[in-house]
N, C-alpha and C positions, 0 to 999 in steps of 0.2 A: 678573726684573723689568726692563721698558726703563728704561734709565738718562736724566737728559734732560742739554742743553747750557745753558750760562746763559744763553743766553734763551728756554728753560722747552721746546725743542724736542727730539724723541726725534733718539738719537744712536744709530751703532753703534757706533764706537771707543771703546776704553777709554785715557781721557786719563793716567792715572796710568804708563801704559805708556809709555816713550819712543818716537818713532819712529830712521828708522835715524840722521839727520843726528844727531839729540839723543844717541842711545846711541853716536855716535863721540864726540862731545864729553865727554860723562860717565864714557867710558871712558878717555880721556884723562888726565883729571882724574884718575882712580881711582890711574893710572899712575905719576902726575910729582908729585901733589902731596901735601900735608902729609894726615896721616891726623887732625889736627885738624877737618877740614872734617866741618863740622855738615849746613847744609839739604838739599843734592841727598843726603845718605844716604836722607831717609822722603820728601823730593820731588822725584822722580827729574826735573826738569825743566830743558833747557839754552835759554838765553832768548836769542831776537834781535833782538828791539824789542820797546817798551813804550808805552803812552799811555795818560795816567787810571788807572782803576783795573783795564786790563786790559794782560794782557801776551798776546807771540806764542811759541811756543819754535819751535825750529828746524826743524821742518816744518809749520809753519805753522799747527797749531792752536793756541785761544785760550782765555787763563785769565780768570777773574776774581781780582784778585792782593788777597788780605785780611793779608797780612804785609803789604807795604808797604814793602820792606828794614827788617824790623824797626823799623818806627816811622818810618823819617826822610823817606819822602816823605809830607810832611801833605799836599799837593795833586795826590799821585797822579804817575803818572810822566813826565815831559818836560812840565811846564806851561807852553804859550806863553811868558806874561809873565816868569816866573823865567828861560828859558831864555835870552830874549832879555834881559834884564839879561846874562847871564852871558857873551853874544857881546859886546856891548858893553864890560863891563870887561876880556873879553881884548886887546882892543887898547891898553888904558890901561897895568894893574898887575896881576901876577896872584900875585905872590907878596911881601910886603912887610914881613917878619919884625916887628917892634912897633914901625916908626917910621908916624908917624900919616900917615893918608891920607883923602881926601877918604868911600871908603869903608867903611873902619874908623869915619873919627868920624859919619859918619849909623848905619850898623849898632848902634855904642853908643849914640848920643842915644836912638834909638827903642828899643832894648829894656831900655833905664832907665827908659824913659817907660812902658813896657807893666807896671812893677810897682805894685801900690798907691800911692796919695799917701803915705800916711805915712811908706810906706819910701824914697821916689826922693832925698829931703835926705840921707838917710843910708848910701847906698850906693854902695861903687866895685866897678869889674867889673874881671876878671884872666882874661885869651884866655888856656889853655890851649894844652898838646897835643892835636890832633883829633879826640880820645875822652873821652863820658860817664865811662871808666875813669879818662884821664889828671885830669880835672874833681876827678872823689873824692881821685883823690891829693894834689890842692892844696888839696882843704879840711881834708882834715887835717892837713898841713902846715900850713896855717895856723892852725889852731886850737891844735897842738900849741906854736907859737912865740908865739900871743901870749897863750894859760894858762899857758906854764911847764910845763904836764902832758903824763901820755903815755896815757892808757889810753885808750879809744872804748869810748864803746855802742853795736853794733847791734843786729838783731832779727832772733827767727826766719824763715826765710821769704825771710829778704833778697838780693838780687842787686845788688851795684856795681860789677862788670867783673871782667877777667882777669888783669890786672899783677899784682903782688906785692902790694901794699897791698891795693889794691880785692877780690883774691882772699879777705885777711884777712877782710875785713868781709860777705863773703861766707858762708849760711849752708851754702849744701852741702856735702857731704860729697866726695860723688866727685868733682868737680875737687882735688881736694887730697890727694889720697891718689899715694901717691910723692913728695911735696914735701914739703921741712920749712925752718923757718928763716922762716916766715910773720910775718908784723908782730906782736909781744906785747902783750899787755896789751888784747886784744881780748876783750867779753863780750859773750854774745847774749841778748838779753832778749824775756821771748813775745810776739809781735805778736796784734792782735784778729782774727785768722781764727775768724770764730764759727761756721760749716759745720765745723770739725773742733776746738770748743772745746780750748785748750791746757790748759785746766785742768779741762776734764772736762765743765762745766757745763751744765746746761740752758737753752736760749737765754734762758727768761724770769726766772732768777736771774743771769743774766751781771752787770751794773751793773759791765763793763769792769774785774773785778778781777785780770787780765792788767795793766795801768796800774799797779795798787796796787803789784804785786810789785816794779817795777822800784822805783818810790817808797818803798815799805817799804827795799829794799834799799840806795839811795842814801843814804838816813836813817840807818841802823843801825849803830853806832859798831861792830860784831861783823858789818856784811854781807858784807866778804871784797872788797867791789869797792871803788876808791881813787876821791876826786871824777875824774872825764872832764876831758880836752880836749875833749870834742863825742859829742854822740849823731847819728849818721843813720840818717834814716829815708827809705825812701820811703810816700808817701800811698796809693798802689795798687802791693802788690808784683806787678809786670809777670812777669819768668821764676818768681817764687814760684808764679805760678797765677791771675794775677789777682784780685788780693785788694784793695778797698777797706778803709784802717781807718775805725773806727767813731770818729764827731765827738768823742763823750766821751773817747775814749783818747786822740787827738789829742791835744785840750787837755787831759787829766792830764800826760801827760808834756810838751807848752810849759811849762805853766804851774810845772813841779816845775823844769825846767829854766832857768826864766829866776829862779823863785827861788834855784839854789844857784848860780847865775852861771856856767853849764853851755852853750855855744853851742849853740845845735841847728841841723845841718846837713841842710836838706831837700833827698833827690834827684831832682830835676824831669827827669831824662836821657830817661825813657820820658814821664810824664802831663806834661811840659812842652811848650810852643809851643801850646797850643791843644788838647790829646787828650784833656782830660778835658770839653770846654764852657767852660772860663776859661782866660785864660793861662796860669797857672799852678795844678798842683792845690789849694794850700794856702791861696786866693785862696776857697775852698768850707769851709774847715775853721774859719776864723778866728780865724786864728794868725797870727804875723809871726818868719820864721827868719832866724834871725844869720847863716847864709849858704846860697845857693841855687845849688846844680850844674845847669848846663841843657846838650845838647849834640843829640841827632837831629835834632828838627824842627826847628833855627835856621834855616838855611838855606832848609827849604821843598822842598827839591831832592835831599835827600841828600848835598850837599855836605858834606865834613869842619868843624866847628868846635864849640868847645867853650868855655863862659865858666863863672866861679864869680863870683856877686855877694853883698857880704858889709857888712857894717857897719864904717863905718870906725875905727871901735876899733881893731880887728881888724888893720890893717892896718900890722903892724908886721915887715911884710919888710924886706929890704933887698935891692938889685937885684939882680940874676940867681937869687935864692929859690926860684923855679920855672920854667923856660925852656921851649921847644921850640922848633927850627927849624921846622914847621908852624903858628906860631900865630899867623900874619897871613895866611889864605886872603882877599884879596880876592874872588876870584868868590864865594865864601860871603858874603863881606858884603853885594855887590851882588844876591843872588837872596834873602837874607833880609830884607832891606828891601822889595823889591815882595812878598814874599810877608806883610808883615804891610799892604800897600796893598791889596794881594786879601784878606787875611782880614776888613779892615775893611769895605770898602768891599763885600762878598758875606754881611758877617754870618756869619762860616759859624761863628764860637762858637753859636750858634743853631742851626746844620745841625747842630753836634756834636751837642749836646743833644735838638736833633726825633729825627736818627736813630741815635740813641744807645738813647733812650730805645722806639724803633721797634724794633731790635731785642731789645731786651730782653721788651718786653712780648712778642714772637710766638716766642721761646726758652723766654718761659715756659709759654708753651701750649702749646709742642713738649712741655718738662717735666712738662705736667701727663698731657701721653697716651704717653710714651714710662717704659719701664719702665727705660732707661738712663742719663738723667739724671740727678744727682744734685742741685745747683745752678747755677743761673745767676746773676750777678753780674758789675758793672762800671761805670765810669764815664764819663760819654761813650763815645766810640768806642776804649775800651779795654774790651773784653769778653770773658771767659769760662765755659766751660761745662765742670762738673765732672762727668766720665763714673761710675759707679757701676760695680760689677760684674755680672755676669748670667749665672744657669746655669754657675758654675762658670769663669768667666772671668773675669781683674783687670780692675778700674778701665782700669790702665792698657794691657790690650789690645782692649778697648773701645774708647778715644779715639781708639787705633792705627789700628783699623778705622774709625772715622767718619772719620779724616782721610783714608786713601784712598778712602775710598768717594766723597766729596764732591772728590777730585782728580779720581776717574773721569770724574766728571762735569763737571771745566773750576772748579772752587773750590780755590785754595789757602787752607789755615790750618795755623798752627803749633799744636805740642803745649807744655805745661811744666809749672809747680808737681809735686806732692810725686806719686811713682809717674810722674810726665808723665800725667799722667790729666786733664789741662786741654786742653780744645781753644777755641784762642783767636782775636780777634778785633783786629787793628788796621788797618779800614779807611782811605782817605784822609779829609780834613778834607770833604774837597769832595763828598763821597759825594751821588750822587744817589738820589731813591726807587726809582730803576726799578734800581738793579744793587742797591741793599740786598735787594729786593723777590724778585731774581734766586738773589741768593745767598740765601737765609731758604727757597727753592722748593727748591734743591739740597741745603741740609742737611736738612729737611725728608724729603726721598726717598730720602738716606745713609740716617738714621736707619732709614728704615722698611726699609732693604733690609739694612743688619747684625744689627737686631735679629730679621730671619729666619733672616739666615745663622747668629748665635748656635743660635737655635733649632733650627734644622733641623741643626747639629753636634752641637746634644748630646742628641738623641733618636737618634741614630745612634749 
């Protein structure tokens, strides 16, 4: 089958291949560095510039880039205006550890101001270390010091980073295996993944009785679990597989939580800055959390920063409580502030949601003629596509395959959730129709050309 390039023309080279500049680099790589390193393993790609939502690799052909660096460029890559804030603040300040500056205090006025009314009277924010991961570890520090308690709830499914704590709250398995001495007093509770009910059920008797168990269990003078310092959750588990919870679960578990005086800690690290179509995902659920982890999309740019915004209750640190020498990135402050000028002033909460919803609707009609699919789901421009098995092959060598197939052809996308049989979607905020359009034509011809190559393996 001719394979095509993203913009919809036939190609001869097979883009998943490196050429030779890229395979010295990635051999490189292979050589000197940590054997921790995740992406170039399934996307063999060594990158040399980047713009929007395309990048170039090292001999000069071009992707369409649907990772995004996992989440944190919401405008795609080297955006004019963010960049240019970020030359500008380097000649000012560029590194300002937590004494206040002219762009620390605009970066916090504006993203106090981007939370609901309700909440902005009663919320203070806490800069972090540079990581979604370092985020989680200060909310439950916090919640731990100012309940007196020690245990967390999370949820099946869950992913909150790689530290030691975050790892805790963390639902998988295999990062944790060889480690011990993890954070105690950790329980995980089933989240509403209704494509793979946890409790068995048929989708039309669900009535979200995943919610009940946790509540039953919180209630139950014999449930084995002791009140919480905090439950977190995220609203769409991102490395889970992309998974939206369902509105009713939501609020079963707010509403249980805020009667037993239970902080609830929402993780906005991935559906925060705008990925879901609202600022915030929890801004769709309507809820109001006692403290909120935000960290990728601050910046707009990829720049490191990370804040927890919480209820001033709550706020019963005392100084140096949680420190980092990284947690006054000036040029982060400065490209996060034009980047919520561009988000306003282009609407593109609105882009989320047009082409959010754009790909969804033309994923499901991939799903309805493709024998591989299993589900699609997502919110905003956070999307996923749950691969099936077929003819004797998993789920998750399936997803395998469509992700190279669709590299071949100039689409990067990441794999994740349960087998990695999720092939996912975090385009920029900025996304236009014509590269959505692009990539939807590429997975499109993936699709048709592994579910041959299934076939044609296994009649042989």
């Amino acid at each position: 089958m001719t394979t095509v390039d993203a913009a919809g023309r036939p190609i001869e080279q097979d883009l998943s291949l490196p050429g030779p500049k890229g395979q010295a680099l990635l051999a490189s790589q292979e050589n000197n560095e940590s054997s921790a390193r995740t992406y170039p393993r399934k996307l063999p790609v060594a990158i040399a510039e980047a713009s929007g939502s395309r990048i170039t690799d090292m001999d000069g052909r071009v992707y369409i880039d649907f990772l995004s660096g996992a989440g944190v460029l919401a405008l795609g890559h080297n955006h004019p205006e963010l960049t240019a804030a970020v030359r500008n603040q380097l000649t000012r300040l560029t590194h300002g550890l937590d004494f206040p500056t002219p762009a620390r205090e605009e970066f916090k006025r504006r993203q106090l101001g981007m939370l609901p009314a309700d909440l902005r009277d009663d919320m203070k924010i806490h800069f972090c270390g540079p990581t979604g991961g370092d985020g989680v570890e200060a909310a439950i520090k916090l919640c731990k010091k100012a309940t007196g308690r020690g245990g967390v709830i999370a949820f099946q499914g869950s992913y909150h980073g790689s530290t030691q704590g975050a790892m805790s709250l963390t639902s998988e398995n295999h990062p944790k295996e060889g480690l011990h001495n993890l954070l105690p007093g950790v329980h995980f509770a089933p989240f509403s993944y209704c494509h793979r009910c946890p409790l068995s059920l048929a989708p039309d008797s669900c009535e979200t009785r995943c919610a009940q168990l946790l509540v039953n269990t919180l209630r139950d003078t014999h449930g084995g679990v002791p009140k919480p310092a905090g439950i977190v959750m995220e609203l769409v588990q991102g490395e889970g597989g992309v998974i939206p919870a369902r509105a009713e679960f939501v609020r079963a578990i707010a509403a249980e939580a805020k009667a037993l005086d239970i902080p609830l800690i929402i993780d906005e690290v991935q559906t925060g800055c705008g990925r879901t179509g609202t600022w915030f995902a929890f801004e769709q659920y309507g809820i109001e959390p006692d403290v909120i982890v935000a960290s990728k999309g601050l910046s707009g740019l990829g720049l490191p920063v990370s804040v927890i915004m919480y209820r001033q209750k709550l706020d019963t640190w005392g100084p140096g409580a949680h420190i980092g020498t990284f947690r006054g990135n000036n040029l982060a402050f400065a490209s996060g502030v034009v980047f919520l000028d561009v988000l306003e002033r282009e609407n593109l909460l609105a882009n989320v949601q047009t082409m959010g919803a754009r790909l969804v609707t033309e994923l499901r009609a991939m799903q309805e003629a493709s024998a591989l699919i299993g589900d699609v789901r997502g919110l905003g421009l956070m999307i996923g596509i749950e691969m099936r098995g077929h003819g004797g092959f998993s789920s998750s060598e399936v997803a395998l395959r469509l992700q190279r197939a669709v590299l071949r052809r100039g689409l990067i996308l990441e794999t994740g959730g349960r087998e990695d049989c999720v092939v996912r979607m975090l385009p920029p905020l900025n996304l236009p129709r014509r590269t959505a359009d692009a990539a939807l034509a590429i997975v499109a011809d993936g699709l048709r050309s592994v579910e041959e190559e299934l076939d044609g393996e296994r009649e042989r």
